[in-house]
C-alpha positions in Angstrom: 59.0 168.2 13.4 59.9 164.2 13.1 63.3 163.6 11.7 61.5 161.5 9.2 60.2 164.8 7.5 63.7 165.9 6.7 64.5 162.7 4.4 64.9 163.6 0.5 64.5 161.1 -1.8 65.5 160.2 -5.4 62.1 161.8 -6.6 62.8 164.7 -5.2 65.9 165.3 -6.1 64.9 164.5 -9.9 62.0 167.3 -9.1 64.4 169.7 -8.0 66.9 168.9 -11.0 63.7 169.7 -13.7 63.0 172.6 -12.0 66.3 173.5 -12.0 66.7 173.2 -15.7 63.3 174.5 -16.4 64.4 178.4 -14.5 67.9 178.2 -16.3 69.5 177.4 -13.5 71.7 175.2 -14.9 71.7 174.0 -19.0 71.3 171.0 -18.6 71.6 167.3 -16.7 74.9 167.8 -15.3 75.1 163.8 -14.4 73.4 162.9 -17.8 70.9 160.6 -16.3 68.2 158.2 -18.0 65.9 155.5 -17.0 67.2 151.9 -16.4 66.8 149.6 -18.8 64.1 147.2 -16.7 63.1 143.5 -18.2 60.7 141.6 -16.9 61.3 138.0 -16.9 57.9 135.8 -16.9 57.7 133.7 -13.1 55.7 130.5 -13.9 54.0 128.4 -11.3 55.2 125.7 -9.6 53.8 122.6 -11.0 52.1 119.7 -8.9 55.6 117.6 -8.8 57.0 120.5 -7.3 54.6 121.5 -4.8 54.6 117.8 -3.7 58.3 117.9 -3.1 57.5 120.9 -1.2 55.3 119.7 1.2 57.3 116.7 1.5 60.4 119.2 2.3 58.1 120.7 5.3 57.7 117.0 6.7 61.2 116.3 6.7 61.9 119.4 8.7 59.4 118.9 11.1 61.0 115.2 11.9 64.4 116.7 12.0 63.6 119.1 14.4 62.1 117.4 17.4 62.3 121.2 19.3 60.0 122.9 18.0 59.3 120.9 14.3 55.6 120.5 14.8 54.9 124.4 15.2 56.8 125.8 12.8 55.9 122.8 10.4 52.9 124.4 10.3 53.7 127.7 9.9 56.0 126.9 6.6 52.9 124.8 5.5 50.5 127.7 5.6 52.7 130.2 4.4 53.6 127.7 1.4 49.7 127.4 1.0 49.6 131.6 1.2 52.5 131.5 -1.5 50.3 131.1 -5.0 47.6 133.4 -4.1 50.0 136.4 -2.6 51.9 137.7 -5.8 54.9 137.2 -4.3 57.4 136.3 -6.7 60.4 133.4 -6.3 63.7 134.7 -7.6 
């Protein structure tokens, strides 16, 4: 058996705890637990100033680093292109 088989999880323990309470095992939550609060706060796109001073940002690190500027230049530029369309979200 992997070791990873033997890791419980939040989930489980909530699963346990309902069953638990469910048999009469115990009366009831004994940590009182309840959902977090979650808010969601709206992400916006960048807009085409921004994005400009982006890309201009990728140019100046590719002059200021004579090493290896020009490769990963590019990879920051594609991932930047990548950025809009991956859901990934700017905090």
């Amino acid at each position: 058996m992997r070791w990873a088989c033997n890791i419980v999880t939040g989930r489980d323990l909530w699963r346990f705890r309902v069953l638990a309470n469910d048999r009469k095992w115990i009366s009831e939550n004994p940590a009182d637990l309840k959902a977090p609060k979650v808010t969601l706060c709206p992400t916006l796109p960048y807009t085409p100033e921004e994005m400009r001073k982006i890309y201009a940002a990728i140019d100046v690190y590719k002059d200021e680093m004579p090493k290896h500027g020009l490769e990963n230049a590019r990879r920051l530029r594609g991932l930047v292109l990548l950025h809009p369309y991956s859901g990934i979200e700017d905090k």
